[in-house]
N, C-alpha and C positions, 0 to 999 in steps of 0.2 A: 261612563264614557271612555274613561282610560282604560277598561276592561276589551269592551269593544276597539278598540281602535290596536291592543293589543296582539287581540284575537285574528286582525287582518293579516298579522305577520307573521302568525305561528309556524306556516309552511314553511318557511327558511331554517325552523329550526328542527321540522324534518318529528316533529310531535306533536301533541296538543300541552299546551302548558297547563292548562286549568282542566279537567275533568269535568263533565256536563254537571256534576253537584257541583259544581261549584265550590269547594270546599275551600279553607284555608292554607294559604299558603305557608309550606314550614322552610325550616332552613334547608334542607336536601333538593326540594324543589328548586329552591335558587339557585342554590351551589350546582343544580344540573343544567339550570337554565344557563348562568353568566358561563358555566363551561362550553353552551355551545354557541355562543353569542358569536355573532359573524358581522360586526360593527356599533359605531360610536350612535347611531338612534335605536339600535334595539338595547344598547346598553340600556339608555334611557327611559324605556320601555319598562327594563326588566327592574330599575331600579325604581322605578314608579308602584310596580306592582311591590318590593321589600318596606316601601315607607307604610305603603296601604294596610299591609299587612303587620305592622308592627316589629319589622325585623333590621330599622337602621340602625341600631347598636349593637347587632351581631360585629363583632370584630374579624370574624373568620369572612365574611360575606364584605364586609369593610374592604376587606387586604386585597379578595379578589375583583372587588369592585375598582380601588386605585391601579393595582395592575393592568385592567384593559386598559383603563385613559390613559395609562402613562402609555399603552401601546399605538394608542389611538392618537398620540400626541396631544392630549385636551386638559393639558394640569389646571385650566382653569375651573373645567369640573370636577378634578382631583380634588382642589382646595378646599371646593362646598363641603363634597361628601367628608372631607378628614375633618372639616371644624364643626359638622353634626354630632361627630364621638366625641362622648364624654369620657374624657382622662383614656385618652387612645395609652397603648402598652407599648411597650418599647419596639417590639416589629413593627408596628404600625408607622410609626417615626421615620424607622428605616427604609420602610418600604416606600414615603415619599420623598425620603433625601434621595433615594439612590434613583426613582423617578424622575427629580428634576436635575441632575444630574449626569443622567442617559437622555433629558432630553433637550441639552446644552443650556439650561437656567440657574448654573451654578451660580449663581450671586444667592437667590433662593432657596438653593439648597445649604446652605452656609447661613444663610438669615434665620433656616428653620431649626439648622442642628444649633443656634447659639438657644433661640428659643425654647430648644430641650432641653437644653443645659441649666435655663433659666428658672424650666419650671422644675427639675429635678427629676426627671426621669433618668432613670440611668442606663447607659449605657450597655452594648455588647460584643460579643467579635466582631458580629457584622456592621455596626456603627460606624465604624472608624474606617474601613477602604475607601467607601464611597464620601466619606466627606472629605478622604485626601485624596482622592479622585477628582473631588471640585477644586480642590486648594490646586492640583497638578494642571488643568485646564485652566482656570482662570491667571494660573502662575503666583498664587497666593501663599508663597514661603512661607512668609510670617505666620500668617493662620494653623500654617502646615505644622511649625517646630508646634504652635501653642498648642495641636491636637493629638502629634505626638507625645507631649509631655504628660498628659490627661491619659494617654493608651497607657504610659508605662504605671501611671500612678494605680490606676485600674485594675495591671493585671493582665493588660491583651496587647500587650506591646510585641509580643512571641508570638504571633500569630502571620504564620507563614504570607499570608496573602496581602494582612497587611506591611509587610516587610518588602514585599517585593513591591509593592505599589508607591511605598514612603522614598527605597531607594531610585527608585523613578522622578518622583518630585524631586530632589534632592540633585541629582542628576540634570535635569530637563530645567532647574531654575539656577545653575551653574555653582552648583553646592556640591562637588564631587567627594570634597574631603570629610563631612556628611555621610553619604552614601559608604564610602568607602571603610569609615567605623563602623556604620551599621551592618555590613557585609562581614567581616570579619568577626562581629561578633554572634552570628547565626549560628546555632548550634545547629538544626538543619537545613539545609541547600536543593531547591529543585533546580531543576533544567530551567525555571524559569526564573530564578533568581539568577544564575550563573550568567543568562543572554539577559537580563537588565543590568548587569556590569558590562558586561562587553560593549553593549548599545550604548552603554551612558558613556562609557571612556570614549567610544567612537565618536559621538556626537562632540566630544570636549575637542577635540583633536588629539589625543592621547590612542594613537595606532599603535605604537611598542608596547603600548600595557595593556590595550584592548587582548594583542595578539597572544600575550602571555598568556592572558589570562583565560583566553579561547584554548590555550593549548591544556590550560591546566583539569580543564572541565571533565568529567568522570563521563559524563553523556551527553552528544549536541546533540540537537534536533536542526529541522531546516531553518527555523526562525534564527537558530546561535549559527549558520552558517552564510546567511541571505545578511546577516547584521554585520560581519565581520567581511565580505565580502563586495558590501554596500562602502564599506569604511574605504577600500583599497579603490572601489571604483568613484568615489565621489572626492579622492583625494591624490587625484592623478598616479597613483599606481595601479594602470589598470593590469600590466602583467601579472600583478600579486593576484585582481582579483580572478585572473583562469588560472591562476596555479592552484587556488585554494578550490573554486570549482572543481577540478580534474578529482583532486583526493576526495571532494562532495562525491561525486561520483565513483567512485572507487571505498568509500563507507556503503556504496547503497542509500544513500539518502536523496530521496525526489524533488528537484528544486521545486519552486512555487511560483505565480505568477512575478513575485518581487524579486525572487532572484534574477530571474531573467532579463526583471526591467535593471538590476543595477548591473548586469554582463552587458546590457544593451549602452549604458550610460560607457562602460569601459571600452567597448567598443569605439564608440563614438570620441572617446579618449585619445585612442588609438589612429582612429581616421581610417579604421578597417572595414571599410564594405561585405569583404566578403568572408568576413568571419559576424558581421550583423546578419547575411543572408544565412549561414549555416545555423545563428541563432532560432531564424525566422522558421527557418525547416527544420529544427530541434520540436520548436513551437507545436506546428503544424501536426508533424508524423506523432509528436505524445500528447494531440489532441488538445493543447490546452486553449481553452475558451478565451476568443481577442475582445475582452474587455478594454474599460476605459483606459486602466496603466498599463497592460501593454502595449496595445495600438497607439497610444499618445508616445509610448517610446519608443516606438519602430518607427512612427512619421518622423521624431525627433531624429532617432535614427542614420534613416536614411537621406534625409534632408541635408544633413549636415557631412553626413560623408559623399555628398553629391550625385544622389539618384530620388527625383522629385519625383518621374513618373511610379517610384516601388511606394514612395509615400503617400501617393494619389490614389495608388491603387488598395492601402492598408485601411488610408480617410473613408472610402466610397464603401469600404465591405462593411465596415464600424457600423452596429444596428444599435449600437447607446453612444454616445459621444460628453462628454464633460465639457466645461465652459475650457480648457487646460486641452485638450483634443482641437477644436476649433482655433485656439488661439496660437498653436502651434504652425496647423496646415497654412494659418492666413500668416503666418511669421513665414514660413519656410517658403511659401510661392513670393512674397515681396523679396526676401533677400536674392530669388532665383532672378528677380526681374518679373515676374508675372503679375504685374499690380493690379489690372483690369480684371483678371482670374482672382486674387486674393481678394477685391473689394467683391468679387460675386459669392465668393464664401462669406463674407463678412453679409452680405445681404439675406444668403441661404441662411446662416445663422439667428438672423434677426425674425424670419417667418419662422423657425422653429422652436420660438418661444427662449431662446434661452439669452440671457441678459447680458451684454457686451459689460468686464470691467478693464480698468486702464490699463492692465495687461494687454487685452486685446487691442485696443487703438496706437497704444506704442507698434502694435504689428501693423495697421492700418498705413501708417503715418510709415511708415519705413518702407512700404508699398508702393505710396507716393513719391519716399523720397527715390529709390532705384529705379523710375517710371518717368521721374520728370514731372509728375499731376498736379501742380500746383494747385488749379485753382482746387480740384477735388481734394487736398490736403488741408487748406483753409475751409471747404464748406464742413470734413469731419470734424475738424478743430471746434468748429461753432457748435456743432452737432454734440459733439460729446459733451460739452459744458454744458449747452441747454436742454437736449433733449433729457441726456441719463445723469446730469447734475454731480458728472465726475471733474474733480478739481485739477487742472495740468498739474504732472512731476516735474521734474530736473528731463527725466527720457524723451516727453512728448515737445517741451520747450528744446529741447535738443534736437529733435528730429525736424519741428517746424523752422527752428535756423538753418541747418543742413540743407532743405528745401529751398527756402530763400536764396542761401549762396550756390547751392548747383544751378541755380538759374538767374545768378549773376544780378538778383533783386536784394543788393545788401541795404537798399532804403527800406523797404517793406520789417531787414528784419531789425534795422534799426527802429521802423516805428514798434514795432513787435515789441522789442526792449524796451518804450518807453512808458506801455502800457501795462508791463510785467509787473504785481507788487514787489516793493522793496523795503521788507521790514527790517528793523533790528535785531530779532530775534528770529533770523533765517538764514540757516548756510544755502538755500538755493541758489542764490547768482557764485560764490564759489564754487560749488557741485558743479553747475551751468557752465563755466569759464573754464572747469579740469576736461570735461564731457568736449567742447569743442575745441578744446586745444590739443587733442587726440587725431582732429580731422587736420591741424597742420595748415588752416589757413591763418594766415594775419592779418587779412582784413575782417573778416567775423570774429578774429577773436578782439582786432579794437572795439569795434560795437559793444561785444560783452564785458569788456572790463571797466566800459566809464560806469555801467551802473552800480559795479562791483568796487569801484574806487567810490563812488558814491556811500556804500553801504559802508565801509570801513569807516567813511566821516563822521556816519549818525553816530555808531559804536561806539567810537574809540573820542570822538571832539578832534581828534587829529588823526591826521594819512598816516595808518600803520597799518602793515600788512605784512603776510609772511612771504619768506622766501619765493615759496612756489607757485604766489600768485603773482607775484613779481611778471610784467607786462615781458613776453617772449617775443611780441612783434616790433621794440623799437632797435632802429636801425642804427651801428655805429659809423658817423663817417672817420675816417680812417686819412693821416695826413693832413 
């Protein structure tokens, strides 16, 4: 039956798999078949026909069997097929930590590599990136030193690739001084070890030793110039970062879509329209494709340095849009005053299947509040807690007071306040109290600090508080 039912799909693969004898299937057959396998049911298919045939302990037909599901995203039929091998080889191992690993199930991938360890298989070069690869994404330090300390015992602690992914970790989980020994003591250095120093100092806020250490580099590439570059523009020196573009430009080196979007961010720094427009036409005349990050950084863009209609016109061309694209344009028409236009992006959004998160309803809600929408501001509010079971921040409880006091309803956001939770173990009504005391009223901000004198009582058994919640609205009489 499985023969037949195989037989019906053979055309896809563009041969016949089985020869009119019928013969037995051997390993080369497989191996040509999963090579041309063109999805997750003829996998199944194919591997239906290797059990039949007596070839599920081939290890070679194993490895390329986990590779497609890991491509097909299916680690749940990964798992079958690895726990059929008896006494899988050490690639094999590897081949599904770094599977679930690429296919964000690091907790898994870290469950399996202890269970190597456990049973004693050992180890190789390739072992050890992809499981500090999971320790890096999960933010799993600890794991991380304990599997660095096993690479050096082993013997493959020197291995370039793991080296540059360790000082990644190391970096990325705010361990610089880590990284910065392990750096130092590289007998060899690629371009990509050089731009994960740079990147990681940048990320720290350490720009004077990123910059050095940019300068010290025997060879950039764009990634060591777009990292150094990103540093100057995400850290309000956006002059640094066209002076460092200009000599990009003068190496010959081709920026990349990231570069562009962190010259767009500096722009936006700057409050320069028309040096975001010469970007746009940098963009344009060298062709480069308006994906999701840079069309989300042109709307961002131009939004912000006050031309809606150029960000309208970047939104409408966008033929892939991110959830980060959407929430931008519905931010950028509410702050413009366009609420009734941002709630119809917000609607256009919802028939295009992509899933509003609290980011997005903070733009919703600041829609309302520039618009006056009251009641439409309270039915999103219900909306978003019932429908998509997003919990309010500190931002949306901000925005819903904001709304209440431009519309002179400071009962509505006193009831607001008294339905708000008030735990002991919550800075929100302080966050709450800094966020409206911004807007300079002192009648909204009474409202918000009795719950906030409130919270200090459970805490503390007595009224302590610090300075700077200290109540800014009482009045001294004078004489």
């Amino acid at each position: 039956m499985m023969v037949s039912s195989f037989s019906r799909t053979s055309d896809a693969f563009h041969i016949n798999p089985f020869p009119s004898s019928r013969r037995r299937l051997d390993s080369q057959d497989a191996l040509s078949l999963l090579q041309k396998c063109r999805g997750f049911k003829q996998l199944q298919q194919i591997h239906a026909q290797i059990i039949r045939n007596g070839l599920s302990q081939n290890q070679l037909l194993a490895s390329k069997l986990l590779r497609l599901c890991s491509s097909y995203n299916r680690m749940d039929y990964a798992i079958r097929i690895f726990h059929e091998i008896p006494n899988p080889i050490t690639c094999t191992w590897n081949i599904m930590i770094r599977a679930y690993t690429l296919n964000g199930t690091c907790h898994d991938a870290l469950l399996l590599y202890n269970l190597m360890m456990g049973q004693g298989v050992p180890p190789n070069k390739f072992t050890f990136p992809f499981v500090i690869k999971a320790c890096l994404i999960s933010s799993r330090i600890d794991k991380g030193k304990e599997v660095h300390g096993l690479a050096i015992k082993t013997g493959f602690s020197k291995d370039i690739f793991f080296q540059n992914i360790l000082m990644d970790l190391y970096f990325k989980c705010g361990n610089s001084n880590y990284a910065h020994k392990l750096f130092n003591k590289m007998h060899v250095r690629s371009v990509v070890s050089w731009t994960t120093v740079v990147s990681g100092l940048v990320s720290s806020g350490e720009l004077e030793a990123a910059r050095a250490t940019f300068e010290l580099m025997p060879v950039r590439n764009v990634v060591s110039w777009t990292a150094m570059i990103n540093g100057y523009a995400r850290n309000q020196q956006p002059q640094e970062a066209f002076e460092l573009f200009r000599r990009m430009q003068l190496d010959n080196v081709k920026p990349n879509e990231y570069t562009l979007v962190s010259l767009l961010i500096a722009c936006t720094e700057l409050g320069s329209l028309s040096l975001g427009c010469w970007l746009h036409d940098f963009a344009l005349k060298n062709r480069y494709e308006l994906g999701v990050f840079l069309g989300t950084a042109l709307i961002d863009m131009y939004s912000k340095c006050g031309s809606l209609d150029d960000a309208k016109k970047v939104f409408n061309n966008m033929q892939n849009k991110s959830i980060a694209t959407w929430n931008s344009m519905i931010t950028s028409l509410g702050v413009h005053g366009h609420g009734k236009e941002a709630l119809a992006v917000f609607a256009e959004m919802e028939k295009s299947n992509v899933q509003p998160d609290a980011i997005t309803f903070v733009g919703v809600f600041c829609a309302c509040v520039q618009t006056g929408m009251v009641d439409e501001g309270c039915r999103y509010y219900k909306y978003m807690t019932e429908c998509y079971g997003i919990l309010p921040t500190v931002f949306h409880y901000s925005c819903m007071f904001e709304l209440f006091n431009r519309a002179g309803m400071l009962n509505e956001a006193y009831e607001l306040s008294e339905i708000l939770p008030v735990k002991p173990d919550s800075d929100i009504w302080e966050e709450l109290l800094k966020e409206i005391r911004v807007l300079g009223n002192a009648d909204l901000e009474e409202v918000i600090y009795k719950p906030v004198k409130k919270l200090n009582h459970v805490r503390m058994g007595q009224f302590c508080e610090s300075s700077e919640l200290q109540p800014h609205y009482i009045k001294w009489e004078v004489g």
